[in-house]
MMTF fields as JSON, N, C-alpha, C and O atoms, coordinates in Angstrom:
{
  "mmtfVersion": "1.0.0",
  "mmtfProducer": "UNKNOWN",
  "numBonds": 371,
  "numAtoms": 372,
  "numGroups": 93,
  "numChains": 1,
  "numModels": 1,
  "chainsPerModel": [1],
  "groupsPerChain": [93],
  "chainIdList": ["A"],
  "bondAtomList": [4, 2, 8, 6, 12, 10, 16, 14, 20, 18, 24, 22, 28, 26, 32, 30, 36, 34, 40, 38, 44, 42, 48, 46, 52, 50, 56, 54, 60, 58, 64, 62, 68, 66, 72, 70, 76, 74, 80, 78, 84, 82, 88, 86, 92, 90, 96, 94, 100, 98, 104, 102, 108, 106, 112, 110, 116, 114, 120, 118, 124, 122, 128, 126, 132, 130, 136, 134, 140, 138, 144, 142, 148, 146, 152, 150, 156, 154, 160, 158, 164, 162, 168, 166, 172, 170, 176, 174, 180, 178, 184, 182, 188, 186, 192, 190, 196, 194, 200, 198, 204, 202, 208, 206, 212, 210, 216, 214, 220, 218, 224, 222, 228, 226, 232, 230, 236, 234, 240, 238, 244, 242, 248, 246, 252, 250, 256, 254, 260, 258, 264, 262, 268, 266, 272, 270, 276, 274, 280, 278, 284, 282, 288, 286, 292, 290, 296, 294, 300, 298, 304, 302, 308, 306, 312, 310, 316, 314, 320, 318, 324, 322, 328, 326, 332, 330, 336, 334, 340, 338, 344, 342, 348, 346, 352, 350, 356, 354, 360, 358, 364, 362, 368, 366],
  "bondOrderList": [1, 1, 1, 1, 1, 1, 1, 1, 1, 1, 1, 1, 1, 1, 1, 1, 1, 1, 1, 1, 1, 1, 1, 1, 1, 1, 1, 1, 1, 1, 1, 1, 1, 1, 1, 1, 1, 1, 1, 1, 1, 1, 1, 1, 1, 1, 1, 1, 1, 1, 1, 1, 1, 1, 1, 1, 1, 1, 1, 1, 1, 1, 1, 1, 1, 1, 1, 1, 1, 1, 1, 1, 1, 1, 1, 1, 1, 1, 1, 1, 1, 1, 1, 1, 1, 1, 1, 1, 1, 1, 1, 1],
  "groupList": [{"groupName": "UNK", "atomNameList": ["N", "CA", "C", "O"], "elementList": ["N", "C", "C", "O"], "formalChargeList": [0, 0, 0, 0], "bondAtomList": [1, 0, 2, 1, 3, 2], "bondOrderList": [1, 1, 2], "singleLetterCode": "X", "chemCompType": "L-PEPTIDE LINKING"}],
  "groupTypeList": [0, 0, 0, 0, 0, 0, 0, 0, 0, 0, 0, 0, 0, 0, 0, 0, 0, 0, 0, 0, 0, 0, 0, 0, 0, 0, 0, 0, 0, 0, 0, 0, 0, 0, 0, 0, 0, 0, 0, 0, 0, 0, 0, 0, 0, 0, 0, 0, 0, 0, 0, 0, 0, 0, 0, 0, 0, 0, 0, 0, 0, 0, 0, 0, 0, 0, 0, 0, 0, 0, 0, 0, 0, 0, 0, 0, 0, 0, 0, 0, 0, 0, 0, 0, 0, 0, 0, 0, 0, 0, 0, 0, 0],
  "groupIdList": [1, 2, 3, 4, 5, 6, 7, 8, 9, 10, 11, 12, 13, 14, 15, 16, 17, 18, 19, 20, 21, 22, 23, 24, 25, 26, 27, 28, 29, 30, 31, 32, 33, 34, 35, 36, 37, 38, 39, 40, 41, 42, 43, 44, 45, 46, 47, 48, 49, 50, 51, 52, 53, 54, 55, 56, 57, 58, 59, 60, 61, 62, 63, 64, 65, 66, 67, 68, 69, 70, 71, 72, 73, 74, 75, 76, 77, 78, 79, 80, 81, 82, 83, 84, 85, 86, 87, 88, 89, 90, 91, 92, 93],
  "secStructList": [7, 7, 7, 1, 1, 1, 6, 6, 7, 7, 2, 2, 2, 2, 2, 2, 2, 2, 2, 2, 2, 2, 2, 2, 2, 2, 2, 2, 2, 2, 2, 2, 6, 6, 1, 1, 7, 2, 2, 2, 2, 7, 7, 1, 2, 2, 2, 2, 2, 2, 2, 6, 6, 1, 7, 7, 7, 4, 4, 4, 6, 6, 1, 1, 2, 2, 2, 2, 2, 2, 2, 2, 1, 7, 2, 2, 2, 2, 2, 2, 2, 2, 2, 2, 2, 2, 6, 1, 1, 6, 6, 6, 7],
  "xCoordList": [-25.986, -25.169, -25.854, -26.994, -25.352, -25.28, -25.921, -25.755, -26.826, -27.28, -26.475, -26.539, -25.49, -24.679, -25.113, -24.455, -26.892, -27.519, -28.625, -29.354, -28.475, -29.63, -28.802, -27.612, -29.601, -29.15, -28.298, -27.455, -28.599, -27.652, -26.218, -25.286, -26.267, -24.845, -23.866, -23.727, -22.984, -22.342, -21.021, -20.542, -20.594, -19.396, -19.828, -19.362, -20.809, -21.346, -21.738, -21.945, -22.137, -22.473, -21.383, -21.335, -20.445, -19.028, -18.197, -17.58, -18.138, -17.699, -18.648, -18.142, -19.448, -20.396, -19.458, -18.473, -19.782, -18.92, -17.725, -17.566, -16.965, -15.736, -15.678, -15.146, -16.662, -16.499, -17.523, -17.909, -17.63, -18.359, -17.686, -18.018, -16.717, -15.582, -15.008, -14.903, -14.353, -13.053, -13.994, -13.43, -15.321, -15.462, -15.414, -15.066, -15.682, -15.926, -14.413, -14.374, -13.205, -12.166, -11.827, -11.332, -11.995, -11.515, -12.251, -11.75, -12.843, -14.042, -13.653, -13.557, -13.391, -12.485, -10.963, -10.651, -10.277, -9.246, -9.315, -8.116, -9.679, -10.112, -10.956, -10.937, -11.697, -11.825, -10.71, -10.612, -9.896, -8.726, -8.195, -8.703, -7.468, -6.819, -6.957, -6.049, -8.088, -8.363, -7.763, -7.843, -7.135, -6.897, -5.284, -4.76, -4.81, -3.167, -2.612, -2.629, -2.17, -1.363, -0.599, -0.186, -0.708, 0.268, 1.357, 1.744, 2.049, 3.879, 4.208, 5.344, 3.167, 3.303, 3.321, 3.826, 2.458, 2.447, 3.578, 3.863, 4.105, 5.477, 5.119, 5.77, 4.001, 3.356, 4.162, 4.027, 4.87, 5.592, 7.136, 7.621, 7.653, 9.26, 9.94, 10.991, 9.333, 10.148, 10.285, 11.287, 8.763, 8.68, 9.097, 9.186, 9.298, 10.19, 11.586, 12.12, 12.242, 13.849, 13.67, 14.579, 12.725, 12.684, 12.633, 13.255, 12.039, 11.086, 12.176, 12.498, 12.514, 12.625, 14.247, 15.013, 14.518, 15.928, 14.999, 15.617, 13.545, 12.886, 11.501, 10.692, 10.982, 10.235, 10.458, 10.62, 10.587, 10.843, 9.387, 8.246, 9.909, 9.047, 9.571, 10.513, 8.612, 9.156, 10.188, 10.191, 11.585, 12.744, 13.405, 14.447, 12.515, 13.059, 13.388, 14.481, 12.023, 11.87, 13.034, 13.287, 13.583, 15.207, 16.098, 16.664, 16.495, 17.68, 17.335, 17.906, 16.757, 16.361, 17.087, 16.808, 18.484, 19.597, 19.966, 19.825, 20.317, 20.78, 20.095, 20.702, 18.954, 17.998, 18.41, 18.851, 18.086, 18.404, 19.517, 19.445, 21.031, 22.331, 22.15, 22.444, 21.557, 21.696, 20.737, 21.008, 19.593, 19.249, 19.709, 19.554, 20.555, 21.236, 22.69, 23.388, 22.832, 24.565, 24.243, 25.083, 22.954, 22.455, 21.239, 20.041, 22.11, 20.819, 20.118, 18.93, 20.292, 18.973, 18.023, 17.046, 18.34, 17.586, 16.638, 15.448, 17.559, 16.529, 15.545, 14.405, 16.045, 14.924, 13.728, 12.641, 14.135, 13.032, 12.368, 11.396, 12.716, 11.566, 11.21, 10.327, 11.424, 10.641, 9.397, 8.304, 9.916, 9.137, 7.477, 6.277, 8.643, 7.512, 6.517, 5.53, 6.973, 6.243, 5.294, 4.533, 5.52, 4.926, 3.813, 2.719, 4.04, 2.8, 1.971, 0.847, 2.816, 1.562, 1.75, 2.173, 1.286, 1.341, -0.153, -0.405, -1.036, -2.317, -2.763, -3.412, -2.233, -2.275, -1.559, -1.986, -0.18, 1.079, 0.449, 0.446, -0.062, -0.103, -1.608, -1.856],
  "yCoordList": [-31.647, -30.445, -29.374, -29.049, -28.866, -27.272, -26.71, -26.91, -25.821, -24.282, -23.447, -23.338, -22.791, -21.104, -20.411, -19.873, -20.429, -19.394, -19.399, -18.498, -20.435, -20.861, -20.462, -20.775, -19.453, -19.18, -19.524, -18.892, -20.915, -21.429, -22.145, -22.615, -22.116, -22.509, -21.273, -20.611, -21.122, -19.843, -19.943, -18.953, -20.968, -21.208, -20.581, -19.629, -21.382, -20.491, -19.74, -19.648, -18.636, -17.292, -16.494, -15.321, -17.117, -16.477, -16.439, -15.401, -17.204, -17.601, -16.963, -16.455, -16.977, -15.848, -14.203, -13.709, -13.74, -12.388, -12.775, -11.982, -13.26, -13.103, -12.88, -11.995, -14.393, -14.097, -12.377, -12.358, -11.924, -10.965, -9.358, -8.195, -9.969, -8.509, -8.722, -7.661, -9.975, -10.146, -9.369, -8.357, -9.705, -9.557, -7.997, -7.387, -7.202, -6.039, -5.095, -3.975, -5.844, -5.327, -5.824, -4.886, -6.614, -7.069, -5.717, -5.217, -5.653, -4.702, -3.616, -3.029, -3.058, -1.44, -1.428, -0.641, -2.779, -2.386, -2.808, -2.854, -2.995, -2.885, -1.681, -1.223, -1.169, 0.583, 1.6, 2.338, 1.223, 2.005, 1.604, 2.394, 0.884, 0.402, 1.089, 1.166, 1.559, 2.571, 3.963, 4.784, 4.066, 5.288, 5.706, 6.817, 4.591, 4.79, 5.12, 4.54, 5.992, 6.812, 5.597, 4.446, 6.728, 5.713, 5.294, 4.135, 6.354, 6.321, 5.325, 4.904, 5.013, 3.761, 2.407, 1.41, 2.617, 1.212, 0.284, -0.91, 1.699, 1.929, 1.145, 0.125, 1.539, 1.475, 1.725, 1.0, 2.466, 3.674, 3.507, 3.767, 3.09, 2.915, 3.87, 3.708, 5.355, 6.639, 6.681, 6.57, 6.909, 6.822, 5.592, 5.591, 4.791, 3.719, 4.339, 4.559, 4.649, 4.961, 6.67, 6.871, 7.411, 8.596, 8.332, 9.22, 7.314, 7.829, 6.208, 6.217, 5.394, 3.648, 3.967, 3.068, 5.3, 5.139, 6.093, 6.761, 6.407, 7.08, 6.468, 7.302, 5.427, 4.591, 3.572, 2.903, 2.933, 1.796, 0.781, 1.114, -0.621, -1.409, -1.936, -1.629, -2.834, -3.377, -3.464, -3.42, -3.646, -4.572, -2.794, -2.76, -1.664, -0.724, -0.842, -0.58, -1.477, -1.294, -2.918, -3.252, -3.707, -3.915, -3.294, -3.615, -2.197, -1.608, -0.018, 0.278, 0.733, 2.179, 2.909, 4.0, 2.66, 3.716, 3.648, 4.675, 2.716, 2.723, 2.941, 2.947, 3.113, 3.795, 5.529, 6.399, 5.554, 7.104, 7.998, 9.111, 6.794, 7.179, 7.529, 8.671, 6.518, 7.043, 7.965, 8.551, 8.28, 9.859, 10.864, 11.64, 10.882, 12.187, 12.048, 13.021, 11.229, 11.066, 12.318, 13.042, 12.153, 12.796, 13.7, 13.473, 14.995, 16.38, 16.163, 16.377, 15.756, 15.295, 14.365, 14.268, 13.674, 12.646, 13.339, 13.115, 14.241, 14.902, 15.427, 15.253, 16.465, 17.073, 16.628, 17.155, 15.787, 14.493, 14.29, 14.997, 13.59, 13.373, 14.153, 13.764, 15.619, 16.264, 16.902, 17.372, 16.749, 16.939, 15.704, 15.757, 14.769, 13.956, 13.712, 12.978, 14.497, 14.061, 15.588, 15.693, 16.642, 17.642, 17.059, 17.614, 16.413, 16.141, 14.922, 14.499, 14.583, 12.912, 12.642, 11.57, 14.119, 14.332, 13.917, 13.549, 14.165, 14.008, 11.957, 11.34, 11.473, 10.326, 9.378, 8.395, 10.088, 9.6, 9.367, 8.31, 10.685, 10.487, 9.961, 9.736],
  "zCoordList": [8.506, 8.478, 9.314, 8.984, 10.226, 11.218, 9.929, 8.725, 10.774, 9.774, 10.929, 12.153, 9.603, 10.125, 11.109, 12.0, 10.851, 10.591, 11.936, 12.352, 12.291, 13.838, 14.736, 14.762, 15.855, 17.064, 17.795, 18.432, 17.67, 19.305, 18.541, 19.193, 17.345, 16.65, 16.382, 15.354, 18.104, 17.948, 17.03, 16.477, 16.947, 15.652, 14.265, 13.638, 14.02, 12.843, 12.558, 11.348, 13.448, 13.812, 14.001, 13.633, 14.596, 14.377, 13.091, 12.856, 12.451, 11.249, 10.152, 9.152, 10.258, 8.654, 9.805, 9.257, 10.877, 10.852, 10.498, 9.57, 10.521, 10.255, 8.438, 7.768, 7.94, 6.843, 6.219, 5.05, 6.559, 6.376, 6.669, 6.44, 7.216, 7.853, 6.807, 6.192, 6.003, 5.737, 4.402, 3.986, 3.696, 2.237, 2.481, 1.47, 3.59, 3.665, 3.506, 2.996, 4.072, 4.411, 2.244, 1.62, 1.736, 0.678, -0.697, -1.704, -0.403, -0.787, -0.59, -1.667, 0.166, 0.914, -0.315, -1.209, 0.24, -0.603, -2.07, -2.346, -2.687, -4.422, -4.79, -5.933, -3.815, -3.708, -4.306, -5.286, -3.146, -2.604, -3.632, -4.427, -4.304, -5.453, -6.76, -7.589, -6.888, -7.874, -7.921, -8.835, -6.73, -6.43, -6.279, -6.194, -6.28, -6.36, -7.495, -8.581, -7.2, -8.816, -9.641, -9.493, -10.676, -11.65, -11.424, -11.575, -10.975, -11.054, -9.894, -9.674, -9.221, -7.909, -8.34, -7.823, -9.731, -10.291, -11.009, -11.104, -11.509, -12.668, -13.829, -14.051, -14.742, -15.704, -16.732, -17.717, -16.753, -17.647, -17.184, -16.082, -18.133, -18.214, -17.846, -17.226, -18.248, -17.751, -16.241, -15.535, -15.876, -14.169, -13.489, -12.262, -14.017, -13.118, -13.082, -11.995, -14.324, -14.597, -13.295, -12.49, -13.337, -12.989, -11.359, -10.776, -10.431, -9.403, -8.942, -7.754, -9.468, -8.65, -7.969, -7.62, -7.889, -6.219, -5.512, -4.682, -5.582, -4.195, -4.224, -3.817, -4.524, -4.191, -3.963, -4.983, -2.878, -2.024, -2.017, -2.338, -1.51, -1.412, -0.073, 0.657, -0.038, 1.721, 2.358, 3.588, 1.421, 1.512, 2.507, 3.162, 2.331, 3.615, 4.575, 5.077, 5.209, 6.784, 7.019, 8.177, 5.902, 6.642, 7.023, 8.068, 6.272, 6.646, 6.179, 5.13, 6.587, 6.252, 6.256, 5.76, 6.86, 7.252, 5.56, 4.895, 5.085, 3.868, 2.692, 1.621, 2.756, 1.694, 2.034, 1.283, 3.34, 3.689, 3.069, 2.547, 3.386, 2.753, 1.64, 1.284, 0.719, -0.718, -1.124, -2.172, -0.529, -0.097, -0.345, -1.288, 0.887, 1.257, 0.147, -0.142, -0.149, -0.563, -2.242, -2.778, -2.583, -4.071, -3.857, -3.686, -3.94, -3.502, -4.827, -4.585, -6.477, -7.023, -6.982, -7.725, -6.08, -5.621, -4.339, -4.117, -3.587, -2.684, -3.09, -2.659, -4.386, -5.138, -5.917, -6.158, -6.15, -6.707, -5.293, -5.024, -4.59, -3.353, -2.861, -2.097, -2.778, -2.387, -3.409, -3.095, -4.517, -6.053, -5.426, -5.153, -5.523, -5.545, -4.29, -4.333, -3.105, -2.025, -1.716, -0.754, -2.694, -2.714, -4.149, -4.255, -4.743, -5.674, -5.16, -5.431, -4.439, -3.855, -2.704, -2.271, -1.766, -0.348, 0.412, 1.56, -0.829, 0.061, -0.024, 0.821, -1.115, -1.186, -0.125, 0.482, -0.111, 0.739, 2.37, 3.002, 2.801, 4.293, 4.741, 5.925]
}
């Protein structure tokens, strides 16, 4: 068996960085994970019923026009997102 770890074996010298970015990048985000609010998690039955027609998940960036519509179609729904993007603005951007 190759040692990783000897000079002239550049595969395996390549391969410990890689594996070594990836534990670092894995590591960063379980950091970061600590730090996402609650109401993102929807922990809480209220804030799901309160916040889940202005928190989106991926299924947006299909068709955004139509998240938008139902947006605009409900000025309390505006008010809520702006509620909510004035309380979790510094997280958000």
């Amino acid at each position: 068996m190759l040692d990783f770890l000897a000079e002239n074996n550049l595969c395996g010298q390549a391969i410990l960085r890689i594996v070594s970015c990836g534990n670092a990048i894995i590591a960063e985000l379980l950091r970061l994970s600590e730090f996402i609010p609650a109401v993102f998690r929807y922990r809480d039955r209220a804030d799901q019923q309160k916040y889940g027609d202005i928190i989106f998940d991926f299924s947006y960036f299909k068709g955004p026009e139509l998240w938008e519509s139902k947006l605009e179609a409900k000025p309390e729904l505006q008010d809520l997102d702006e509620e909510f993007r004035e309380n979790n603005i510094e997280i958000v951007t």
